[in-house]
C-alpha positions as CSV (number, residue, x, y, z in Angstrom):
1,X,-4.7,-57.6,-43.8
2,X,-2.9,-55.1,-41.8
3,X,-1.2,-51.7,-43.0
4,X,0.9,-49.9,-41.0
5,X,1.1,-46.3,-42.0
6,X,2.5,-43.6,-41.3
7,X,1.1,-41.1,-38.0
8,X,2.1,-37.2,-37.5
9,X,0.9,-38.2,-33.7
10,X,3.8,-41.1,-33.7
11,X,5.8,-43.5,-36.0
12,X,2.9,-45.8,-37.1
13,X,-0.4,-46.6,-36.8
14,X,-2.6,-50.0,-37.3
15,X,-5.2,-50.3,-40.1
16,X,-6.8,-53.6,-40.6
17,X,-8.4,-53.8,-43.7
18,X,-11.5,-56.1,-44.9
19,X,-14.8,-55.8,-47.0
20,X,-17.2,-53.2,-46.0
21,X,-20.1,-54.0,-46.7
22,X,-22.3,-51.0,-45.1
23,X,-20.9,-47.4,-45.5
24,X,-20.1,-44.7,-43.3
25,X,-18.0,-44.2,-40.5
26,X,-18.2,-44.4,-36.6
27,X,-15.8,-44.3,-34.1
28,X,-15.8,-45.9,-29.8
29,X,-14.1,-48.4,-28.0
30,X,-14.1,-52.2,-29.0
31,X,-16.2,-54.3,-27.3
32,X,-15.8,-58.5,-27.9
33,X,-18.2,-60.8,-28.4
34,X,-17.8,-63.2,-25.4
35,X,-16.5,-66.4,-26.1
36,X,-18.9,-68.8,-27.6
37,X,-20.3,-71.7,-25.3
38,X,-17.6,-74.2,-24.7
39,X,-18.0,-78.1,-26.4
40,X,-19.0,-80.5,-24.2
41,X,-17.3,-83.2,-23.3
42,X,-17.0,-86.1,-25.3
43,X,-17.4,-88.7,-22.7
44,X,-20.2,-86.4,-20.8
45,X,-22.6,-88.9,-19.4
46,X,-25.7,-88.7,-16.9
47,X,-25.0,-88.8,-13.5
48,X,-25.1,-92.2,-12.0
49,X,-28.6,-92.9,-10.8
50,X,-30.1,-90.3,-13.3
51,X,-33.7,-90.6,-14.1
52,X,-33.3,-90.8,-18.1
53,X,-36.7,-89.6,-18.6
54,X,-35.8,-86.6,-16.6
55,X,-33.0,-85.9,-18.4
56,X,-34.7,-85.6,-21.9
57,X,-37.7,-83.7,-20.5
58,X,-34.8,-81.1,-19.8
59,X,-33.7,-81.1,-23.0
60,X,-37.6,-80.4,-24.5
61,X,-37.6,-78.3,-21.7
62,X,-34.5,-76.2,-23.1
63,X,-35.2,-75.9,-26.4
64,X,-38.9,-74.8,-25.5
65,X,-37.1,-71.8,-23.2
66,X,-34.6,-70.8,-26.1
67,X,-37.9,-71.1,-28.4
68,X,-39.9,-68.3,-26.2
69,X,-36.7,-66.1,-25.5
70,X,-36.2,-65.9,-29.7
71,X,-40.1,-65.0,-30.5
72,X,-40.0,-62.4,-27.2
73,X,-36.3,-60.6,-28.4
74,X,-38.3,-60.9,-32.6
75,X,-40.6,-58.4,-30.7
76,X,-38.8,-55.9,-30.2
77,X,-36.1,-56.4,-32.9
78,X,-35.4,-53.7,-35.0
79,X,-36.2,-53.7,-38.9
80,X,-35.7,-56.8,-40.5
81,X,-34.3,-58.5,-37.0
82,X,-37.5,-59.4,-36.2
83,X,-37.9,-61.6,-39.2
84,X,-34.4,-63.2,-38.5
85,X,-35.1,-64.2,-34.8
86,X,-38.7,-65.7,-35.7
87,X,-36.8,-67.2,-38.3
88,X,-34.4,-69.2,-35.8
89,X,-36.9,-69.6,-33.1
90,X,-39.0,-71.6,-35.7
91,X,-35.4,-73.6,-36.0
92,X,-35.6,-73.8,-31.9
93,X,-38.9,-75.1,-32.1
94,X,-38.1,-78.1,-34.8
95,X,-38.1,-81.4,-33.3
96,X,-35.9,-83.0,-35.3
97,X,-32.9,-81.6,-32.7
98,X,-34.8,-82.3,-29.6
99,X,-35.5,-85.9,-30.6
100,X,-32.1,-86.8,-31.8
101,X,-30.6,-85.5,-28.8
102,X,-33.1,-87.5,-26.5
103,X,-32.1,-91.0,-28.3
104,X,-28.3,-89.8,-27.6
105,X,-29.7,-89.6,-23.5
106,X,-31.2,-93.2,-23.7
107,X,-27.7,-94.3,-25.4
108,X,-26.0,-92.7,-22.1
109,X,-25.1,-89.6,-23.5
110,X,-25.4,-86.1,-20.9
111,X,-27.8,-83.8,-22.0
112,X,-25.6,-81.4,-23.3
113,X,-23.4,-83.3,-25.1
114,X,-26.7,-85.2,-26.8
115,X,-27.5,-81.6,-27.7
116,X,-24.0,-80.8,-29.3
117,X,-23.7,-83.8,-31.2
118,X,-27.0,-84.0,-32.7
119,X,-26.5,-80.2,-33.8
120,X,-24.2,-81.3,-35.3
121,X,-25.7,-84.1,-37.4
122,X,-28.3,-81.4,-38.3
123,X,-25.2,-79.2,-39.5
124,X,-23.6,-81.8,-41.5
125,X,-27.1,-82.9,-43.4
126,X,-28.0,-78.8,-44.0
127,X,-24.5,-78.5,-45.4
128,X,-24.7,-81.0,-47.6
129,X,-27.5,-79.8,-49.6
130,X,-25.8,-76.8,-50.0
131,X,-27.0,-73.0,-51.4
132,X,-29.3,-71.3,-48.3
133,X,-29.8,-75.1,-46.4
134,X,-25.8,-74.7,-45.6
135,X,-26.4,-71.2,-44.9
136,X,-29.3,-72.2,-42.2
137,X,-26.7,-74.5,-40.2
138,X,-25.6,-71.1,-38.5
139,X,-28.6,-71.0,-37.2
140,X,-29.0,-74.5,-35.8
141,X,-25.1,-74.1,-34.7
142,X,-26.6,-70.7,-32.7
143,X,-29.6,-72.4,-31.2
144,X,-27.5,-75.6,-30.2
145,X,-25.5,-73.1,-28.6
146,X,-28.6,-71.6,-26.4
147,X,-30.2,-74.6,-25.7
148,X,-26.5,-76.2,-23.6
149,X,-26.3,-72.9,-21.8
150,X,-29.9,-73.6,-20.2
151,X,-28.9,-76.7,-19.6
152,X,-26.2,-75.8,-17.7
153,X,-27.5,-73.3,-16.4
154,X,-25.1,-70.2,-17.7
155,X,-26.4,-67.2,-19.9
156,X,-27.1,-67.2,-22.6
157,X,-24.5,-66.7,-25.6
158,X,-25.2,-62.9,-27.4
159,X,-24.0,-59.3,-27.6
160,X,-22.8,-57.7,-24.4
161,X,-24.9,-55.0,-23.3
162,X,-22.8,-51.6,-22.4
163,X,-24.6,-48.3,-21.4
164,X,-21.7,-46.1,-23.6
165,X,-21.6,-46.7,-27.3
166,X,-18.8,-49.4,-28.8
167,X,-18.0,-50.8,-31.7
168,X,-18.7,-54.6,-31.5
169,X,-16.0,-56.6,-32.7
170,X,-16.2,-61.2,-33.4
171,X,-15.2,-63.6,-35.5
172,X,-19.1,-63.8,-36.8
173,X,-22.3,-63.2,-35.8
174,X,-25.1,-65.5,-35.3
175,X,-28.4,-64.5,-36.8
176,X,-29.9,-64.0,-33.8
177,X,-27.3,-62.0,-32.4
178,X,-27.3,-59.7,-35.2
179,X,-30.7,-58.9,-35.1
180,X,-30.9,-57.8,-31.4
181,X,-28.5,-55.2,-31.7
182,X,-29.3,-51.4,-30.5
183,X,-27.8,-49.1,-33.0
184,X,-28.5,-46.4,-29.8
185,X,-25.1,-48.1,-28.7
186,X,-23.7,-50.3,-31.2
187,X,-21.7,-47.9,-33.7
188,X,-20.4,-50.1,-36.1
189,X,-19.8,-54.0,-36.4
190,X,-16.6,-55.6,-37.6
191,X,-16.4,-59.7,-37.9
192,X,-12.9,-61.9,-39.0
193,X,-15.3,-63.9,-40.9
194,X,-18.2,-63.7,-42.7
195,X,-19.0,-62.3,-46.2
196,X,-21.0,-59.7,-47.9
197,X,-24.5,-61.3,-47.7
198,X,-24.0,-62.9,-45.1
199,X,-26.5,-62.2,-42.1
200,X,-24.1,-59.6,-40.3
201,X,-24.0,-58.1,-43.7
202,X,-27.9,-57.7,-44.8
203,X,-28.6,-56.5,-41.2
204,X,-26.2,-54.0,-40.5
205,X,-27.5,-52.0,-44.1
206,X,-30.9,-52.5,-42.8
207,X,-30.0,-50.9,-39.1
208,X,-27.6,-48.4,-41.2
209,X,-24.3,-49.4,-39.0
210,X,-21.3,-49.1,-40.8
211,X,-19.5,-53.0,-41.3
212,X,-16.9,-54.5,-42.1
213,X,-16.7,-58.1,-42.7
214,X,-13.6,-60.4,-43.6
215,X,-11.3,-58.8,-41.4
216,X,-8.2,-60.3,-40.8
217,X,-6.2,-59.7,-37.6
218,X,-8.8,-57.7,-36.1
219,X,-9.3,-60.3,-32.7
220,X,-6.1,-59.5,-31.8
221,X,-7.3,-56.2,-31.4
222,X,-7.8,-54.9,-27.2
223,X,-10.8,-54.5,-26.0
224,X,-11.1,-50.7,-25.2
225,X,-9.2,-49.9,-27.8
226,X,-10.8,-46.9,-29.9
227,X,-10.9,-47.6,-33.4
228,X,-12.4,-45.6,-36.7
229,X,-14.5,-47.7,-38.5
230,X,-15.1,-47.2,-42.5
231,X,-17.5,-49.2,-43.6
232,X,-17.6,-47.6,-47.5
233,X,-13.6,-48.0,-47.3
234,X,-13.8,-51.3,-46.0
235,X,-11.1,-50.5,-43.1
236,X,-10.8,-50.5,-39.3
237,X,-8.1,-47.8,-37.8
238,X,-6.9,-48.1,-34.3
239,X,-6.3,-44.6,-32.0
240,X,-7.4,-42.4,-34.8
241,X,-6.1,-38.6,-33.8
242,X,-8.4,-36.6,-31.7
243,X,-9.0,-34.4,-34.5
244,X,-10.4,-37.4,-36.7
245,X,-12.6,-38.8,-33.5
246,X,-13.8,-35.4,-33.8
247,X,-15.1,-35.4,-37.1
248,X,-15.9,-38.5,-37.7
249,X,-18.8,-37.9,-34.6
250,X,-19.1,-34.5,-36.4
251,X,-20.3,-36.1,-39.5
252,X,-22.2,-39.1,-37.4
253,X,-24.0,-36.2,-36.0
254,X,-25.2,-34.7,-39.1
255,X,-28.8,-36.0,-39.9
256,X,-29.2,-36.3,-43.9
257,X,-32.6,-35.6,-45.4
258,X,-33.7,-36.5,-49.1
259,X,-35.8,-34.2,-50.9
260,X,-37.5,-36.7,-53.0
261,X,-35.0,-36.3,-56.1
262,X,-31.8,-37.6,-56.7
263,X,-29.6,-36.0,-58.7
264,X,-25.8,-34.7,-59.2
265,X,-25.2,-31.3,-58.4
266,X,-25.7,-30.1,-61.7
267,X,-29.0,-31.5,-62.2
268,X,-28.6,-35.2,-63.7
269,X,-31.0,-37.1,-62.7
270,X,-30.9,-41.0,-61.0
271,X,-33.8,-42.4,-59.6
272,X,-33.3,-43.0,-55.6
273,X,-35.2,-46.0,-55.1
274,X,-36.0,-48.5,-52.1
275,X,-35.5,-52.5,-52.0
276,X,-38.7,-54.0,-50.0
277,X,-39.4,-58.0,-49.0
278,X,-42.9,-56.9,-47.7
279,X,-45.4,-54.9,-46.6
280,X,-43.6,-53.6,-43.2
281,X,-40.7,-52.5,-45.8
282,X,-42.6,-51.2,-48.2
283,X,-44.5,-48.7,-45.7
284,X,-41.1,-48.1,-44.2
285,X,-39.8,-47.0,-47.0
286,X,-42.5,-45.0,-48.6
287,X,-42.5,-42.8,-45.0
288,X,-38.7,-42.7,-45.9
289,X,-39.7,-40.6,-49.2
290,X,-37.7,-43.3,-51.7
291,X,-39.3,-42.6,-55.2
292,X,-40.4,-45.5,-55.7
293,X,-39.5,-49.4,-55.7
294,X,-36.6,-50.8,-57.7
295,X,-36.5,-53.9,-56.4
296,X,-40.2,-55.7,-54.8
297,X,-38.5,-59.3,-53.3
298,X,-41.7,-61.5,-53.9
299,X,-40.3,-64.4,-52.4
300,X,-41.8,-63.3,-48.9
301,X,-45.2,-65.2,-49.8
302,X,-43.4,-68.5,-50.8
303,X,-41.1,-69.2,-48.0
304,X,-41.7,-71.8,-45.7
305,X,-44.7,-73.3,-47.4
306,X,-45.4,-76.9,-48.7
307,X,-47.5,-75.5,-51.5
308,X,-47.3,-73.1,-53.8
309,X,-49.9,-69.8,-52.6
310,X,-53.2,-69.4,-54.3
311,X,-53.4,-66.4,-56.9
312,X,-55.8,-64.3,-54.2
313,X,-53.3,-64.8,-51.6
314,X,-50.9,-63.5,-53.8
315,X,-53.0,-60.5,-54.9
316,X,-54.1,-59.2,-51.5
317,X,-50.4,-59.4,-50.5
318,X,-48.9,-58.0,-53.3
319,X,-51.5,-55.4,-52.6
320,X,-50.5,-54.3,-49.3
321,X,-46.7,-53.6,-50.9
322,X,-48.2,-51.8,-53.7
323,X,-50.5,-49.4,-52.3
324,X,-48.0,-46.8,-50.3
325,X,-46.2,-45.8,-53.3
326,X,-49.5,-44.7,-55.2
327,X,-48.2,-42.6,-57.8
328,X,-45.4,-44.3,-57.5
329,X,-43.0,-47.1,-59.5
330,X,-42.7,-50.5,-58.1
331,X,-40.9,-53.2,-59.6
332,X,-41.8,-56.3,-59.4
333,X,-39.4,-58.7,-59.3
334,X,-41.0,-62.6,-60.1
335,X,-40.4,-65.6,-58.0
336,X,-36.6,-65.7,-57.3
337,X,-36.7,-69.4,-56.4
338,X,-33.5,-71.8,-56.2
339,X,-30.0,-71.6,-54.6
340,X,-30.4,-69.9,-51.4
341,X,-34.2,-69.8,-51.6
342,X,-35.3,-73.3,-52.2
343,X,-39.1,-74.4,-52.3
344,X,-40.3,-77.6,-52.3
345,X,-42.7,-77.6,-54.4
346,X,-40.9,-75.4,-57.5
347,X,-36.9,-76.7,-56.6
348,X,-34.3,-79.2,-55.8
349,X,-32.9,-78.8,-53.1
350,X,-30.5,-81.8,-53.7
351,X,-28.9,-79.6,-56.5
352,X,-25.0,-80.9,-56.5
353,X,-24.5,-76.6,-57.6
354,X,-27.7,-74.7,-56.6
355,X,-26.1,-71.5,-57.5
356,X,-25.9,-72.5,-61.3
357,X,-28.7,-74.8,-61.2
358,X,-32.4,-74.5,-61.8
359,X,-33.4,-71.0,-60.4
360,X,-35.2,-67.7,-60.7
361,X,-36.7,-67.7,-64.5
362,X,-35.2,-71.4,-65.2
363,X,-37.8,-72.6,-63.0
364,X,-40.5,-71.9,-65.7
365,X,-39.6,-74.4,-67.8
366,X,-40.9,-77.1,-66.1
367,X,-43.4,-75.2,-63.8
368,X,-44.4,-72.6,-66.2
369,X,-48.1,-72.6,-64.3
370,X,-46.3,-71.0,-61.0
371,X,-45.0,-68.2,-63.3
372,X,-48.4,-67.4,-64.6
373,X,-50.4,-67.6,-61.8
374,X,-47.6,-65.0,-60.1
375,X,-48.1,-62.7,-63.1
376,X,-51.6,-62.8,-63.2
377,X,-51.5,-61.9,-59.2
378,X,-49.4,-58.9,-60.0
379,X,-51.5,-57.7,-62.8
380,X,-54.5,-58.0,-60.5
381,X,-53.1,-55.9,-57.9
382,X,-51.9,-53.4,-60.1
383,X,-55.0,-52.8,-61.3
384,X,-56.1,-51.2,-57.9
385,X,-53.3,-50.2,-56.4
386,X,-52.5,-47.1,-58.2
387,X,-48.6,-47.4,-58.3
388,X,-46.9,-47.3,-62.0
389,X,-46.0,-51.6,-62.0
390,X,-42.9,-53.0,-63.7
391,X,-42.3,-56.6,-63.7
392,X,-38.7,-58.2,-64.3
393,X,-37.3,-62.2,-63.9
394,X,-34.2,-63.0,-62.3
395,X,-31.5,-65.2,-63.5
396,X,-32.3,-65.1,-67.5
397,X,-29.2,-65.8,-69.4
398,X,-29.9,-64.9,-73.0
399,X,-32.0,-62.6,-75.2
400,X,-34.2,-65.4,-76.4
401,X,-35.2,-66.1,-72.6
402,X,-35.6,-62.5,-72.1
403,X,-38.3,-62.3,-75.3
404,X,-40.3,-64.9,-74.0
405,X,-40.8,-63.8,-70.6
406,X,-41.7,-60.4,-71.9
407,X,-44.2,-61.8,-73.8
408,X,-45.6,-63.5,-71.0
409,X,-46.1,-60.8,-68.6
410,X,-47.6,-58.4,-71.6
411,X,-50.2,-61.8,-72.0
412,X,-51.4,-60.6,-68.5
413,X,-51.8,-57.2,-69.0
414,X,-48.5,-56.0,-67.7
415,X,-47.2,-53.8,-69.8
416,X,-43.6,-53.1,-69.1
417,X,-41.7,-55.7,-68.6
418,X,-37.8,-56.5,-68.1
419,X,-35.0,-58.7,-66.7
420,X,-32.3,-58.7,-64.1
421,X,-28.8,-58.6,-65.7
422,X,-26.9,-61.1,-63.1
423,X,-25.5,-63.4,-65.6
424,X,-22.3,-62.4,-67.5
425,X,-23.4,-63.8,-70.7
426,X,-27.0,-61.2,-71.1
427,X,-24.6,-58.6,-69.8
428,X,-21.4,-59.2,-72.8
429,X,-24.4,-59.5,-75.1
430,X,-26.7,-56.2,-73.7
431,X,-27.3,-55.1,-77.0
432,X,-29.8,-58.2,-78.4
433,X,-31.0,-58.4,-75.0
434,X,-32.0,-54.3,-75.1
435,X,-34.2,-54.8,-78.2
436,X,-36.4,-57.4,-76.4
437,X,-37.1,-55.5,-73.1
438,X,-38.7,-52.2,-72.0
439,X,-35.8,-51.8,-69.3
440,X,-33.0,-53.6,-67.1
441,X,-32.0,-54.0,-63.9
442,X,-28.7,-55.1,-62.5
443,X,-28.5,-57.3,-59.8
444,X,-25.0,-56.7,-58.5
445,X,-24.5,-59.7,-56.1
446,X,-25.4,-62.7,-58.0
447,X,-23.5,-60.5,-61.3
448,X,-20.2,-60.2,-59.1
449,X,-20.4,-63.8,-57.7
450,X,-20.7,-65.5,-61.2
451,X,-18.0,-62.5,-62.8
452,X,-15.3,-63.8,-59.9
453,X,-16.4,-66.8,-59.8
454,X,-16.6,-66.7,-56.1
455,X,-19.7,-68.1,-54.3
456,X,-21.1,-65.4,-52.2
457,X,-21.8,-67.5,-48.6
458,X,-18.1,-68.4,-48.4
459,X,-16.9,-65.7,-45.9
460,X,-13.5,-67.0,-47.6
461,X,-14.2,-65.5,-50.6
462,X,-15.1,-62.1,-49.6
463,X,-12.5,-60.2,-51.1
464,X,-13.1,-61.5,-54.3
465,X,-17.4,-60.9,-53.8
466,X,-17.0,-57.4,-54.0
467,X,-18.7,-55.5,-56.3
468,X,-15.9,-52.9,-56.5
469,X,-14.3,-55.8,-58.9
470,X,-13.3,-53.7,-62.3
471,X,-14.2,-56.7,-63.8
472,X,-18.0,-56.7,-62.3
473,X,-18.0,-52.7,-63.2
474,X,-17.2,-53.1,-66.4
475,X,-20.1,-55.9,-66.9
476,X,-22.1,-52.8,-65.4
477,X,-20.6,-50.3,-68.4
478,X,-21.5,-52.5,-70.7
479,X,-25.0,-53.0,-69.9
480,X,-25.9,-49.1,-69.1
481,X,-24.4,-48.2,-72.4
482,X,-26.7,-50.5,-74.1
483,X,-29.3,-48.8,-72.7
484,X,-28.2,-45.7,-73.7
485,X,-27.9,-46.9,-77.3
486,X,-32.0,-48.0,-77.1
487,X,-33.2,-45.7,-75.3
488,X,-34.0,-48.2,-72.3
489,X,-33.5,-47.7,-68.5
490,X,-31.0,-49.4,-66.5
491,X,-31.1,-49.9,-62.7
492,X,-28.9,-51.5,-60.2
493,X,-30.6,-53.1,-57.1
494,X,-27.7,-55.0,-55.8
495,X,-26.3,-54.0,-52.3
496,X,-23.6,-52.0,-54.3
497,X,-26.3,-48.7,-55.0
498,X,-26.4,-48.6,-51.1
499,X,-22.5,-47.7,-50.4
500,X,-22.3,-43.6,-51.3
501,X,-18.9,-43.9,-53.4
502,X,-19.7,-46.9,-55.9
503,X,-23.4,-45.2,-56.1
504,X,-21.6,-42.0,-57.6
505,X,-19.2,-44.6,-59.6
506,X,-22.2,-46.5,-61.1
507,X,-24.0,-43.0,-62.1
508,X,-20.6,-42.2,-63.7
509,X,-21.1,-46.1,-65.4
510,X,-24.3,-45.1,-66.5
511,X,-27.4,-46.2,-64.8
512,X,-30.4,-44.5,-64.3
513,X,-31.9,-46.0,-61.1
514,X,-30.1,-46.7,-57.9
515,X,-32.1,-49.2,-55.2
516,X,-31.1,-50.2,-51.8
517,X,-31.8,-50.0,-48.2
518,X,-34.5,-47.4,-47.6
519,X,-32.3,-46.0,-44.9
520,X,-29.0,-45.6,-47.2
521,X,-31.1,-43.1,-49.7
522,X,-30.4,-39.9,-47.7
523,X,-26.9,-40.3,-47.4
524,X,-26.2,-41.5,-51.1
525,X,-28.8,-38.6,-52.3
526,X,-26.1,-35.9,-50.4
527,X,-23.2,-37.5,-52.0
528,X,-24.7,-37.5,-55.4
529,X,-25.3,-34.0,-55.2
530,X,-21.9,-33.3,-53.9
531,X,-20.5,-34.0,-57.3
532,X,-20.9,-33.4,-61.6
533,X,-21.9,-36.5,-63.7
534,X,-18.7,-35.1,-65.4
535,X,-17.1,-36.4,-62.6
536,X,-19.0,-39.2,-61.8
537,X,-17.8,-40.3,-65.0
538,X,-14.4,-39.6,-64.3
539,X,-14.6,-41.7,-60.9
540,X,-15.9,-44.4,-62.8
541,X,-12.9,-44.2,-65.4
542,X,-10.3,-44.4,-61.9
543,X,-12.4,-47.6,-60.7
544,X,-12.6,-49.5,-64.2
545,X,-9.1,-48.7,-64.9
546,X,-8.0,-50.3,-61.4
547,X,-6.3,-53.3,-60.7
548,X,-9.1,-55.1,-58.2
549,X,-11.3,-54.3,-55.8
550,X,-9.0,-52.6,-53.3
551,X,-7.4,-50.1,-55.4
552,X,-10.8,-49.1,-56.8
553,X,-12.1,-48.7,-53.8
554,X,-9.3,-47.1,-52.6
555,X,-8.9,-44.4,-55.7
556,X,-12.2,-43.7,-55.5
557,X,-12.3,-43.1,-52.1
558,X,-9.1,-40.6,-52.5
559,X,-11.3,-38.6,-54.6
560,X,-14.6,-38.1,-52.9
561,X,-14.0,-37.4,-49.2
562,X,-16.3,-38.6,-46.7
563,X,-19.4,-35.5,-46.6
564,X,-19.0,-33.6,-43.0
């Protein structure tokens, strides 16, 4: 959406607004993505006399060259890029788009247009199973993409390098593209599409560049032009005054440093905590002083095998996350299988709704053996790691499931034990659920997504899949006051603790914890201690009281100026 408002400079100025999905603010020139790599023709065939064998050895040939260039660029990714870029050069290196591409040669197809149209056979049967397979035909889209440029012999398709600072502006990103950006010179990204957990969205946090994602209009926007980007505000501004440039690079300037305490500025206290995948995250974000782990993703030893891992596996690499927050908290969070994260051996991946199918703690029922063996991995490298362990289950639904898994985890030693709050129903009934649990932690994506009823992959839907939805806040209330009634932390570890503004709004809400991005901590530490809990609360009253999203956002915001 656009806003025109009004300018003491001239009559009117532009502001495009979206869903920002990584705070702060930068400001530089736009820079486009290039256009993407042009659909072959439909009638493309070999030239006359072409050897066929040839023709496919090219295409092997290709794929093997976009393969190399992925696994070279995952080398000296930054952060969590490097995982991305091995990720879709294990995609390059797949067969199954190579061989279908060569049977469209020997049927008189061109290379290139064997290549696009057996991408997009790939795309079609990934879509079709839905949850993080349709989420993966980005990828093969982004590879087909490489693989015709070698072909024919053009560069390949990715984010124009510039010595001076811009911001980058495209419809979307591609994985791959994403994770080779330089925040040196990229300031801030800004797509049309996209959502907030899509790729674009995950890595800019991780990097610490401001985003904004479902941006309508923004294309039309020159390239040159200088515009201010606020990713906490979720808006784009184009020719911002000097004297905003000014402090906006003032404040960009400004390096923030935690102490090792988070607090409000008169001494309320709220955990500043880190969200690690694995052991490169967890070191990472011990060496970024977070005190401690709100939020340990397990899933990292379960992806991409046939089999489920052996309990030792599991305990020496559990292990390796544990041990730089000795003296520390980690929580644990167990398997979080299903939906976007399907494993063949624990899930259906032919799930006709994998979001609100078998996931997470659901999988126990019938696989209650995968659960154990996890649980008696975590209690074995607890034993010897010396961090303070908590353990929690994703996607429980009701007090009773809660109860159960407790009792599980306390069966293997593990003594604290709790649940994520994602589903509305434990969260409108956070007062059983509080009797059965030693503490609770609210996963802030998956809670918004079900609360709006708005599946969180559709760029589409963005606007809704915000977690600055009153309605998704007051899911939040409801649990933290629970809490408060029993005496029992509550945490959020959804993307929302990572964006300054809603962190102060969810303190004001309640929770005790805050866990994001390692490199978000400084800045949301500063801005806690820039305000009360007096009027953290009172920020929190302006957000719940809102209409949607927007406006709470937007109040908020009006309230708590950006820290120079």
């Amino acid at each position: 959406m656009i806003v025109w408002r009004s300018s003491s400079r001239r009559n009117v100025v532009a502001v495009f607004s979206g869903v920002g999905v990584s705070s702060g603010r930068a400001v530089g020139p736009v820079v486009r993505m290039p256009d993407p790599v042009a659909e072959p023709a439909a009638d493309a065939r070999p030239a006359d006399g072409a050897d066929f064998a040839a023709e496919k050895a090219r295409i092997a040939t290709a794929a093997e060259q976009v393969r190399a260039d992925l696994e070279h660029r995952a080398t000296t990714a930054h952060g969590e890029g490097s995982a991305v870029l091995e990720a879709t050069a294990l995609m390059a290196a797949d067969p199954t788009l190579v061989t279908a591409a060569q049977k469209k040669v020997d049927d008189g197809t061109a290379p290139a247009r064997a290549v696009w149209e057996a991408a997009a056979e790939v795309q079609a049967m990934l879509e079709s199973l839905g949850g993080y397979m349709a989420e993966r035909a980005r990828d093969v889209a982004d590879v087909r993409d490489r693989i015709v440029a070698v072909l024919d012999g053009r560069p390949a398709p990715g984010v124009p390098e510039r010595d001076e600072p811009f911001v980058l502006v495209a419809h979307d990103l591609a994985p791959a593209d994403t994770a080779t950006l330089d925040p040196s010179t990229c300031l801030a990204l800004v797509t049309e599409g996209g959502g907030p957990t899509s790729h674009t969205a995950i890595l800019a946090r991780a990097l610490g560049l401001p985003a904004v994602v479902a941006a309508a209009g923004i294309l039309d926007v020159a390239e040159g032009t200088v515009v201010l980007v606020d990713g906490g505000a979720g808006t784009i501004e184009a020719d911002p005054s000097a004297d905003t440039v000014a402090q906006v690079r003032a404040a960009a300037a400004r390096e923030w440093t935690f102490d090792g305490t988070g607090r409000t500025a008169d001494g309320h206290r709220v955990q500043l905590l880190a969200n690690v995948g694995d052991p490169k995250g967890a070191a990472a974000a011990a060496e970024a002083g977070a005190e401690g782990v709100g939020l340990f993703r397990t899933e990292f030893c379960f992806l991409d095998r046939a089999e489920e891992p052996t309990v030792q596996e599991q305990v020496e690499q559990y292990r390796a996350v544990l041990e730089p927050f000795a003296g520390r908290k980690v929580v644990v969070r167990t398997l979080d299988a299903g939906a976007d994260k399907p494993l063949p051996f624990l899930t259906d991946a032919t799930e006709a709704n994998p979001a609100l199918g078998v996931r997470g703690y659901r999988t126990a029922v019938r696989h209650p053996e995968v659960l154990d063996h996890q649980l008696e991995a975590i209690a074995r490298a607890a034993t010897t790691s010396g961090t303070e362990v908590w353990v929690m289950a994703p996607m429980v639904s009701t007090a009773g499931e809660a109860a159960d898994f407790v009792e599980r985890a306390h069966a293997h030693g593990l003594a604290i034990a709790g649940v994520m709050v994602e589903v509305p129903a434990l969260a409108l009934t956070a007062d059983a659920l509080m009797s059965e649990v030693a503490f609770a932690s609210l996963g802030t994506n998956d809670l918004t997504q079900y609360t709006m009823a708005a599946d969180r992959l559709l760029g589409d839907l963005a606007a809704l899949n915000d977690a600055w939805q009153p309605a998704a806040l007051r899911l939040v209330h409801l649990t933290a006051e629970a809490g408060v009634q029993a005496d029992r932390p509550v945490g959020v570890c959804g993307e929302a603790a990572a964006d300054p503004a809603l962190a102060v709004v969810l303190t004001g809400l309640g929770v005790t914890s805050l866990s994001m991005t390692a490199r978000a901590i400084p800045e949301v530490a500063a801005t806690l201690l820039s305000v009360t809990r007096d009027e953290c609360v009172r920020l929190a009253e302006l957000a719940l009281s809102a209409p949607d999203a927007r406006a709470a956002r937007a109040a908020v915001h009006a309230e708590l100026p950006p820290l120079i």
